[in-house]
C-alpha positions as CSV (number, residue, x, y, z in Angstrom):
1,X,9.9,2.5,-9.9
2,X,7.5,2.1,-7.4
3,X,5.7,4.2,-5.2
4,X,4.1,2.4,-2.5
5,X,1.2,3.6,-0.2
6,X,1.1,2.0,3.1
7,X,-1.3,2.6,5.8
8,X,-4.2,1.2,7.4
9,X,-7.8,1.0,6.1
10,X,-9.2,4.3,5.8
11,X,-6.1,6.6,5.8
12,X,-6.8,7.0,1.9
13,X,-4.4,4.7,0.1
14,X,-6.9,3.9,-2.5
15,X,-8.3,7.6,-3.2
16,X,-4.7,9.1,-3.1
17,X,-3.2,6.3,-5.5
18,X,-5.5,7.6,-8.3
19,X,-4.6,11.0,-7.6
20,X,-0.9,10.4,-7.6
21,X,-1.2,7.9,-11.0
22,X,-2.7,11.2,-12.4
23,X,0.2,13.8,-11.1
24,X,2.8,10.9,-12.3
25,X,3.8,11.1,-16.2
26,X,3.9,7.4,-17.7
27,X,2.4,6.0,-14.0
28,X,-0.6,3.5,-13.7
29,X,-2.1,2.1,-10.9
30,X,-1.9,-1.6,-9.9
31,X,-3.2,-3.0,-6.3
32,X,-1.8,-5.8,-5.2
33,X,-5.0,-6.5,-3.5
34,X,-6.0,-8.1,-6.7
35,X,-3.6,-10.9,-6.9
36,X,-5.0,-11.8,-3.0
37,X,-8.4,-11.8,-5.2
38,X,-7.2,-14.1,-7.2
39,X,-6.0,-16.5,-4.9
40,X,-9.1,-16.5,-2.7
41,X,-10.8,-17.3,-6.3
42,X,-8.6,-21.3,-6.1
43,X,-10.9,-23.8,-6.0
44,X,-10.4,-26.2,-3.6
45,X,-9.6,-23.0,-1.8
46,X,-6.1,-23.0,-0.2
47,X,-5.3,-22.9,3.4
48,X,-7.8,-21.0,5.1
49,X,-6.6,-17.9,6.9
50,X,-7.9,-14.6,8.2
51,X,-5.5,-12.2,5.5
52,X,-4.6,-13.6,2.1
53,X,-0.9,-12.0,2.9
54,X,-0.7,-14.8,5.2
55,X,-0.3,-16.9,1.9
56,X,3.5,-16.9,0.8
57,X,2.5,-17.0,-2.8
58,X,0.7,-13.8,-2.3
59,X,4.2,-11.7,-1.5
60,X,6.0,-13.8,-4.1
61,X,3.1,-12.9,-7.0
62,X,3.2,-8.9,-6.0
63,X,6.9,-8.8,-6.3
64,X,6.6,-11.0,-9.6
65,X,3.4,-9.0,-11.0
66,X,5.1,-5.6,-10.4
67,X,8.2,-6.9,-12.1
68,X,6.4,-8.5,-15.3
69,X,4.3,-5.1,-15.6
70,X,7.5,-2.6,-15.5
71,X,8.9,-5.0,-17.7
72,X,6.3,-4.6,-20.7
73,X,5.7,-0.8,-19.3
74,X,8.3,0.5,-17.6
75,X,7.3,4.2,-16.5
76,X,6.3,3.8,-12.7
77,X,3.5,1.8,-10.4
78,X,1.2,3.7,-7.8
79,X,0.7,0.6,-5.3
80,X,-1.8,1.0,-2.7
81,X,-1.6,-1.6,-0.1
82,X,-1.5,-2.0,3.7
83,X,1.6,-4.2,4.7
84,X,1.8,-4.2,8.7
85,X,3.6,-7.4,9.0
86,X,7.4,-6.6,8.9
87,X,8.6,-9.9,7.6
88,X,6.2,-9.6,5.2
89,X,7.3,-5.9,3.8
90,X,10.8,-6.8,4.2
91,X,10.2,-10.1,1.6
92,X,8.7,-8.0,-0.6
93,X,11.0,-5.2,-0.6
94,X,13.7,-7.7,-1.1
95,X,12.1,-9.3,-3.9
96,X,11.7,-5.8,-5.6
97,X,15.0,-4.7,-5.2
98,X,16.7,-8.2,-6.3
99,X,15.2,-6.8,-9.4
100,X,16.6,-3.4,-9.0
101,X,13.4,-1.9,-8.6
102,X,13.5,1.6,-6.7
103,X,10.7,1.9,-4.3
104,X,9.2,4.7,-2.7
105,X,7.5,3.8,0.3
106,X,4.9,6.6,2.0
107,X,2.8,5.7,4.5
108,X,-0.5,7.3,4.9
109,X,-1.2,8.3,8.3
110,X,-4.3,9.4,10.6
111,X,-4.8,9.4,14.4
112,X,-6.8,6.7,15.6
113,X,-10.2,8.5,16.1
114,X,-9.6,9.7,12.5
115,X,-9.2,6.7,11.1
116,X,-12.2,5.2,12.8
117,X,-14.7,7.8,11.9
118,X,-13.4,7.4,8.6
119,X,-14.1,3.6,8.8
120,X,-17.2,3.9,9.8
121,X,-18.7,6.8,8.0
122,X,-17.7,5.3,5.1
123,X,-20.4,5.7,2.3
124,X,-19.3,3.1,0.1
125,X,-18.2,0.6,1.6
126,X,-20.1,1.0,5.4
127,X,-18.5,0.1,8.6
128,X,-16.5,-2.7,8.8
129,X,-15.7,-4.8,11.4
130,X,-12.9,-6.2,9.2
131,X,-11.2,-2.8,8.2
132,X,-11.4,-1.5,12.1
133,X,-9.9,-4.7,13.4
134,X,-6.5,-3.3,12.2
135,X,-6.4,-0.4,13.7
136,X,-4.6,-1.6,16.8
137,X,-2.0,-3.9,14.3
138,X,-1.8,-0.7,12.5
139,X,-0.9,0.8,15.5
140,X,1.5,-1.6,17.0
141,X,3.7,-1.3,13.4
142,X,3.6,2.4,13.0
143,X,5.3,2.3,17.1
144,X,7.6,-0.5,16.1
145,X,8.7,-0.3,12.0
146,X,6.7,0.7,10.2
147,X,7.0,4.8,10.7
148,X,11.0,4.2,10.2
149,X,10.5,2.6,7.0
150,X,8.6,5.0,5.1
151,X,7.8,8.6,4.6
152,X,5.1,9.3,6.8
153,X,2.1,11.4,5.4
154,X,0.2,12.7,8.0
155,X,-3.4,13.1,6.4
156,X,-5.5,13.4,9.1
157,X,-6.2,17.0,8.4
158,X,-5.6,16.4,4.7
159,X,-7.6,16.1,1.8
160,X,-6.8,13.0,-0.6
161,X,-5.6,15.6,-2.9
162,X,-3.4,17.2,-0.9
163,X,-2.0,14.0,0.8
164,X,-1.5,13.2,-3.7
165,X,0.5,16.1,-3.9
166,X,2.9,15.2,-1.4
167,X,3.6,11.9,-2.7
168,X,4.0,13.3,-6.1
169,X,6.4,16.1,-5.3
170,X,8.4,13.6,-3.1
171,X,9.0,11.3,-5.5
172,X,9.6,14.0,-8.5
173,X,11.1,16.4,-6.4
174,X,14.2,14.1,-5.0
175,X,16.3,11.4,-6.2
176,X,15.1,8.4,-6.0
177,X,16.1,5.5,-2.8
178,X,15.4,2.6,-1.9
179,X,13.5,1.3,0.9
């Protein structure tokens, strides 16, 4: 299966995932921000763009990558990655489940004023112009789709340890569904 954290930058997908990969018997981590990676590596580059998401070979590779993985592994994938664009979730859901992969889709979620102290208190990475430019396309998704498509975590008053636990009893504590 696959338990997918959603959210935008600085709600904690990252932080959580390893947390819930620990909590998760025979789970391992992969994030699909890699493959984008990868493609932005193609020399002569492809089609430039402001999000490697925009690239239809990016959706196709995540749903092929997590496929090949369970495959060899089985056992389950923590997957942190934001995914605001609706057409874009609903190819790769699709994708999983003409596999008949179960997914578990959470979405980590923080207030806007949250979020952006978050973003730009962050000690690793700094403020990013980048990571706060989707806060409003963050927003717009969470009002139109995205909320109804996932479990919502609400982790503004949350520690990533906490928000972990969550995901983890969710997914052990109830059979599992599509989304």
């Amino acid at each position: 299966m696959i338990v997918w954290l959603n959210g935008t930058h600085g709600a904690g997908k990252t932080t959580t995932s390893a947390l819930v990969q620990q909590l998760l018997p025979d789970s391992r981590v992969f994030d699909a921000e890699k493959v984008g990676e990868t493609l932005m590596d193609i020399t002569p580059a492809l089609p430039a763009t402001d999000n490697f998401q925009h690239w239809p070979p990016w959706r196709q590779l995540v749903v092929e990558t997590a496929r090949r993985v369970l495959d060899y592994t089985d056992g389950t994938l923590v997957m942190p990655m934001t995914v605001l664009v609706e057409e874009y979730w609903r190819e790769i859901s699709s994708g999983l489940a003409r596999h008949a992969i179960p997914v578990r889709h959470f979405v980590l979620h923080a207030d806007q004023d949250t979020l952006r102290g978050r973003i730009e208190g962050d000690t690793v990475m700094g403020p990013s112009p980048f990571r706060l430019a989707y806060l409003e396309p963050y927003a717009e998704a969470a009002r139109t789709w995205l909320h109804e498509e996932a479990e919502v975590i609400d982790t503004t008053s949350l520690t990533p340890a906490q928000a972990a636990r969550q995901v983890a009893e969710a997914v052990s504590g109830t059979p599992d569904r599509m989304r």
